[in-house]
C-alpha positions in Angstrom: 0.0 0.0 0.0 1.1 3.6 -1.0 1.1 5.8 2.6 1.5 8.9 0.2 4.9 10.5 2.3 7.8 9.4 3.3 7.6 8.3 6.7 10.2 7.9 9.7 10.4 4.8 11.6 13.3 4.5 13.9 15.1 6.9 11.2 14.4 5.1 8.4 12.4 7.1 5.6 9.2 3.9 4.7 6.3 5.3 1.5 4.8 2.2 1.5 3.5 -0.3 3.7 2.1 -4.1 3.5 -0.8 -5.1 5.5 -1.0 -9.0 6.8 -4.0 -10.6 7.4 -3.2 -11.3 11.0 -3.3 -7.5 12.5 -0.4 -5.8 11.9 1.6 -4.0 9.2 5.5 -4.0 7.9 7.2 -1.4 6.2 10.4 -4.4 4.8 9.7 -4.9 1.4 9.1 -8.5 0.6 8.8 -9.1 4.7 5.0 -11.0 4.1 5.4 -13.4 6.7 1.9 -13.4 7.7 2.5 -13.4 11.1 0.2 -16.8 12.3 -1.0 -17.7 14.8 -0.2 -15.3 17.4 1.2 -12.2 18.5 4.8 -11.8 19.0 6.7 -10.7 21.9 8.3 -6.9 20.9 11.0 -6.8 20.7 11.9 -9.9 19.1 14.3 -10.6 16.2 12.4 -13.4 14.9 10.5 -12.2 11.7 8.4 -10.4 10.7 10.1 -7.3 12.2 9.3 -3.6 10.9 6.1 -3.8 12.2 3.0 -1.6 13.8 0.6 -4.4 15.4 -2.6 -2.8 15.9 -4.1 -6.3 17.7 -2.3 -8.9 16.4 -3.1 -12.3 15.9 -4.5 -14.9 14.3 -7.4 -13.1 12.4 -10.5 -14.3 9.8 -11.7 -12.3 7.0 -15.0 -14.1 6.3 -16.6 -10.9 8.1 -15.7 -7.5 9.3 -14.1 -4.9 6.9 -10.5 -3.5 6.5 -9.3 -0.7 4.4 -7.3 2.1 4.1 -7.0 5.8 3.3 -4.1 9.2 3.4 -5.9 12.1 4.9 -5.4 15.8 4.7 -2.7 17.8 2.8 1.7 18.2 3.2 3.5 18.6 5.6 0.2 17.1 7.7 -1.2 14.1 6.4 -2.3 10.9 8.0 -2.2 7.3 6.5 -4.9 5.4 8.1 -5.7 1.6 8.2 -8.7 1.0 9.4 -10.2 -2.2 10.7 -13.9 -3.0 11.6 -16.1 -6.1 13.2 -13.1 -8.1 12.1 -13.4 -11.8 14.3 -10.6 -14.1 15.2 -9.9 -17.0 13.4 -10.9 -20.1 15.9 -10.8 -17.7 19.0 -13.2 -17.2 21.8 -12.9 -13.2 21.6 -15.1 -10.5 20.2 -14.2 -9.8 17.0 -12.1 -6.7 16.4 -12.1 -2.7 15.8 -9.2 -0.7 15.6 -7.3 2.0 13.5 -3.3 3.1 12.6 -2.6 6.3 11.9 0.7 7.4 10.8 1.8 11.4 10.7 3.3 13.4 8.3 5.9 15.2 9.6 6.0 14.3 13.5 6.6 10.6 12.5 3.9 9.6 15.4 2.3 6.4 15.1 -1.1 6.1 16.6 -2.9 2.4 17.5 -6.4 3.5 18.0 -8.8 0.5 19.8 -11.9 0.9 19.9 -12.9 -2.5 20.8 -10.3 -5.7 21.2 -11.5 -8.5 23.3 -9.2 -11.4 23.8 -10.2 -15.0 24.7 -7.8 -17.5 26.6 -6.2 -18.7 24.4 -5.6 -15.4 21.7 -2.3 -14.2 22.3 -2.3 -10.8 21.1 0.2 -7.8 20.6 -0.1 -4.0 20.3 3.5 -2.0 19.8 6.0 -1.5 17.6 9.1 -2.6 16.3 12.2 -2.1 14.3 13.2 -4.0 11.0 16.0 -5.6 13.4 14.1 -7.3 16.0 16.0 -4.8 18.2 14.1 -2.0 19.6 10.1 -2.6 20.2 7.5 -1.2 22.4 4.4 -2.3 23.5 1.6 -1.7 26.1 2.3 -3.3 29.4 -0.9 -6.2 29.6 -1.3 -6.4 25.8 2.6 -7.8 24.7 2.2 -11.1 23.3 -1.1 -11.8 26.5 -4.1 -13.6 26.2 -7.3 -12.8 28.1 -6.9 -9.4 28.0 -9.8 -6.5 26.5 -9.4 -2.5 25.8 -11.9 -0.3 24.6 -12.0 3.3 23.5 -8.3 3.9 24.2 -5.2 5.2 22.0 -1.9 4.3 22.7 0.9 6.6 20.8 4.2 5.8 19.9 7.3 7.6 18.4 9.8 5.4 16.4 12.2 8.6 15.6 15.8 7.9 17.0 16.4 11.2 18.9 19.9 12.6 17.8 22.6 12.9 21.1 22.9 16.2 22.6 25.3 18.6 21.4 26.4 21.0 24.2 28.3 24.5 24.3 29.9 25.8 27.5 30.5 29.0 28.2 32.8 30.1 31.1 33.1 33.7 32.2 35.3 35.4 32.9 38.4 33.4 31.9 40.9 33.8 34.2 42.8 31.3 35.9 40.7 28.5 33.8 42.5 25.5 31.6 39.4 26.3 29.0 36.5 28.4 29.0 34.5 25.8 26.5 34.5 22.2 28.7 32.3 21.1 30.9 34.6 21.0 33.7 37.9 23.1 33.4 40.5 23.0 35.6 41.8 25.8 37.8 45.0 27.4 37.3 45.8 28.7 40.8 44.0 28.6 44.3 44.4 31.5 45.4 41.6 34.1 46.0 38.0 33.8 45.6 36.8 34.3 42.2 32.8 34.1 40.4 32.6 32.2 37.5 29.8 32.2 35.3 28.5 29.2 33.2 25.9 29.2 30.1 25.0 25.7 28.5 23.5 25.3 25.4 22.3 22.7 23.9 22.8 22.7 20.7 20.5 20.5 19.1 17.5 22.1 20.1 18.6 25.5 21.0 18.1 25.3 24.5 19.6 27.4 27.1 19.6 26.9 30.6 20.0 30.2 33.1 23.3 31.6 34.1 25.1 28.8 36.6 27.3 31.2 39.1 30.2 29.1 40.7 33.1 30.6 43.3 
């Protein structure tokens, strides 16, 4: 499936999208393992991996309705994939109603459940996970669990790998200091009592913190 933008999950740009049968989708092209008969445990490295898992498991499409759609206009659209009334494949749960919905722009990913009722024996996952196996997350209760239910509740996620902070020290004034732009200079000489004032930036995000003062 087209989403219609490039998306970014866990810094990897994904435009389109494969949907199993069983609950959940993959952005690896060619990764169509369909996923039966259960949920996975996130984070796993066992395939499939690159996946959102909107209430996976093992699913029947004699009934219910799935389909998809990309909302709004750039930077802010949303790719949807909607399921309704969609039952479980030899289950004892209520069958099951749920949305994704992927942002332009932020890179959120939203499961949406509006009804998911689980039976003893459905083990079924919500979360997310990398193409790797290596990073996942996923509601506590409703990892790879059984006999679990939710209803009317959104759980958001955001797959973006968040770059390292990149910090600027600033000491004033200069004197008797090894360096004015290190974290922790050394001093020269003991003698006397002298202020010294610190600014931090961050320079990823542009924050600065007030004026440290230090004797």
């Amino acid at each position: 499936l087209p989403a219609g933008f490039a998306f970014n999950f866990f810094g990897q740009p994904k435009s389109t999208v494969s949907l199993s049968t069983n609950g959940y989708i993959t952005f690896t092209s060619g990764n169509t393992v369909n996923g039966c008969c259960s949920g996975q445990s996130l984070r796993s490295t066992g395939t499939p991996n690159d996946v959102i898992a909107l209430g996976w498991e093992d699913w029947n499409h004699t009934a219910g309705t799935v389909d998809y759609y990309t909302n709004g206009v750039a930077p802010n659209r949303q790719f949807v994939v909607r399921v309704q009334n969609v039952p479980r494949f030899g289950g004892t749960g209520a069958p099951t109603t749920a949305m994704v919905v992927l942002y332009e722009t932020s890179n959120l990913v939203d499961v949406i459940i509006t009804s998911i009722t689980t039976g003893a024996s459905d083990v079924t996952t919500v979360g997310i996970e990398n193409d790797g196996g290596t990073k996942g997350y996923a509601p506590a209760g409703k990892n790879a669990a059984s006999g679990w239910s939710a209803s009317n509740e959104t759980w958001r996620f955001s797959p973006i790998i968040p770059a390292a902070p990149n910090f600027q020290y600033t000491w004033s004034p200069w004197t008797y200091l090894t360096s004015t732009s290190v974290p922790n200079p050394q001093a020269l000489s003991a003698g006397g009592v002298i202020s010294y004032t610190l600014n931090v930036t961050n320079l990823t995000n542009g924050c600065s913190a007030p004026p440290a003062y230090i004797q």
